[in-house]
C-alpha positions in Angstrom: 79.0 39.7 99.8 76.0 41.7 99.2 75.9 45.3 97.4 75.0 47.1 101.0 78.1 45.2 102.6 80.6 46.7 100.4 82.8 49.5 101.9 84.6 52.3 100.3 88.0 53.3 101.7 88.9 57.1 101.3 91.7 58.5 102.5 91.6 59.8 105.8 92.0 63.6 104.6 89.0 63.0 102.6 86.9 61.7 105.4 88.1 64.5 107.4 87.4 67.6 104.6 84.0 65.4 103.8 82.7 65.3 107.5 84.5 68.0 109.7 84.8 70.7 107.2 85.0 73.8 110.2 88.0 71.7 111.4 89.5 72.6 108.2 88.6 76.3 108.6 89.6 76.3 112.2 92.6 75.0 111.6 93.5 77.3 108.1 92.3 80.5 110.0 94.5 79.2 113.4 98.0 79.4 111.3 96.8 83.3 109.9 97.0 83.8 113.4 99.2 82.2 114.8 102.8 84.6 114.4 105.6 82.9 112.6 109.3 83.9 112.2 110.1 87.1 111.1 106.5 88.7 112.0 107.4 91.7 113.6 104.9 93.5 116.3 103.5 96.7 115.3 103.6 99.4 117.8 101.0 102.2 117.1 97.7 103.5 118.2 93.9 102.5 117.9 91.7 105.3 116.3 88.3 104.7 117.1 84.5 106.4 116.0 82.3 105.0 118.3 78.3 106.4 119.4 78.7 106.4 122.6 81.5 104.0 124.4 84.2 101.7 123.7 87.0 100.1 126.3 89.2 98.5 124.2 91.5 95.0 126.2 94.7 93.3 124.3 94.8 89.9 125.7 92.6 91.1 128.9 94.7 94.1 129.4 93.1 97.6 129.3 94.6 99.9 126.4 92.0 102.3 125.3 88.7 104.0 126.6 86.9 106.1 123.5 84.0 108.2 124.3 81.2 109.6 121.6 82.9 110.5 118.5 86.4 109.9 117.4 89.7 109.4 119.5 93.1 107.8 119.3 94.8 105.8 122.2 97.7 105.7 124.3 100.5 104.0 122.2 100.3 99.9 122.1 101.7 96.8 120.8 100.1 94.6 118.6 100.9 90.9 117.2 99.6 88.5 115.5 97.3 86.5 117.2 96.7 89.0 120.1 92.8 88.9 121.4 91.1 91.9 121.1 88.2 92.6 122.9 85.9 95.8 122.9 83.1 96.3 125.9 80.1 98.7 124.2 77.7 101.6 125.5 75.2 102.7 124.2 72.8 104.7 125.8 70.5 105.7 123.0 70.1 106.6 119.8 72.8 105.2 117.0 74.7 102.4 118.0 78.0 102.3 116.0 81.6 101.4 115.8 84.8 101.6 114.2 88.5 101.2 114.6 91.7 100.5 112.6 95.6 100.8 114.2 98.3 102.5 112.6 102.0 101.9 112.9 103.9 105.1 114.7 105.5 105.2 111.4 102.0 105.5 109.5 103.5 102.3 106.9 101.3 99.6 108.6 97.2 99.6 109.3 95.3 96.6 110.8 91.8 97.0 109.6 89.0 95.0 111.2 85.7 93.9 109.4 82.9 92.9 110.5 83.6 89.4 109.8 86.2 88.6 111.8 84.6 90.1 114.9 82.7 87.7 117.3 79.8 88.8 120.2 81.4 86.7 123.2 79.1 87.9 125.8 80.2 90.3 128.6 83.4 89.2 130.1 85.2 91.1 133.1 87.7 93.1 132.0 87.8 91.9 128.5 89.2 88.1 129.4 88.1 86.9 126.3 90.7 83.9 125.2 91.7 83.1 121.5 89.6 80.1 122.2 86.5 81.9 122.8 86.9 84.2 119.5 87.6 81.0 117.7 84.7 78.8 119.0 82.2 81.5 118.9 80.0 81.5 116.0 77.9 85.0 116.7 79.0 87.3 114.6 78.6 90.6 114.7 76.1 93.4 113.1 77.1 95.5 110.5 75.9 98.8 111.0 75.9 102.1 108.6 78.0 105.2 109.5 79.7 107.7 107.4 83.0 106.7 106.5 85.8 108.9 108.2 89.3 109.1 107.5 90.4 107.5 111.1 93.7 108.2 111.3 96.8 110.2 109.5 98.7 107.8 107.5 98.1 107.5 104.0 97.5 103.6 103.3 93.1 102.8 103.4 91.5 101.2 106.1 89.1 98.8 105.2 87.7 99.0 108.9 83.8 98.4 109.0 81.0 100.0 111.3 80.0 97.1 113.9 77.6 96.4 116.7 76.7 93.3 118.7 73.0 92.3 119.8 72.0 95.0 123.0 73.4 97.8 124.1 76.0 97.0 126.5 77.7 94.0 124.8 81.2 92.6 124.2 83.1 92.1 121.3 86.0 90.4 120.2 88.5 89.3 117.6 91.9 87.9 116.7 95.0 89.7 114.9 95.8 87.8 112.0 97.7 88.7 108.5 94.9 89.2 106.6 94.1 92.8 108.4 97.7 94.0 108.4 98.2 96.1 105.2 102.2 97.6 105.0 103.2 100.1 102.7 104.9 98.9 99.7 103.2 95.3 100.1 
């Protein structure tokens, strides 16, 4: 048997890690989002700085519109691994965004970075799936803003300013543990 006829056997895990190594990611940042027992939903509100519009869908359900400057929304219900999406206006000038949710009882923020948000395209009224956040690799822009205090409760925020490609875009992301900060934790 000649040298080039020789085969190596690796375990299958191996292979996988070796040649499909954004499955792996996939499927590690899947079970941060994916709720398990004893995850408890987080009723609260949005608070939102935005230059000049943002509607704000859970799961393709309208919860919040924000005009120029900073607002809270009508109380909501959030969960790990709810989709939300956020339709953006801008008609000129700075083009910025920010928001965090806070727990009624001010001892649990959700922050969203930058990072974990995705451009998925305009969508009508925000039906943006888990699937599309997840499969989507356009990330969003990072943009510069002075850093307000959002909202009343005392734990930080680590919420940062965001923007996606044009003026009138959509973007999205999922809830997972990693942006839920409770006091005492």
């Amino acid at each position: 048997m000649s040298q080039c006829a020789k085969s190596v056997v690796m375990p299958v895990w191996v292979t996988l890690l070796l040649f499909y190594p954004n499955l792996w990611a996939q499927q590690l940042t899947e079970l941060n989002m994916t709720p398990k027992p004893g995850d408890q939903p987080v009723v609260g509100r949005f608070y939102v700085s935005v230059d000049d519009a943002a509607t704000i869908f859970v799961n393709g359900r309208q919860v919040a519109h924000a005009g120029i400057n900073e607002s809270s929304s009508p109380e909501t219900t959030l969960r790990i691994g709810d989709v939300i999406a956020i339709h953006l206006v801008n008609k000129g000038g700075p083009k910025r965004f920010k928001m965090v949710f806070v727990s009624n009882d001010n001892r649990t923020v959700i922050s969203f970075r930058h990072g974990e948000y995705r451009e998925v395209g305009l969508q009508p009224h925000g039906s943006v799936t888990k699937e599309m956040v997840l499969n989507c690799s356009k990330r969003v822009n990072p943009q510069r803003g002075r850093q307000p205090k959002l909202h009343p409760g005392q734990l930080p925020d680590t919420s940062s300013w965001v923007w996606g490609s044009s003026a009138k875009c959509m973007i999205a992301t999922v809830v997972s543990s990693e942006m839920i900060r409770t006091a005492g934790h």
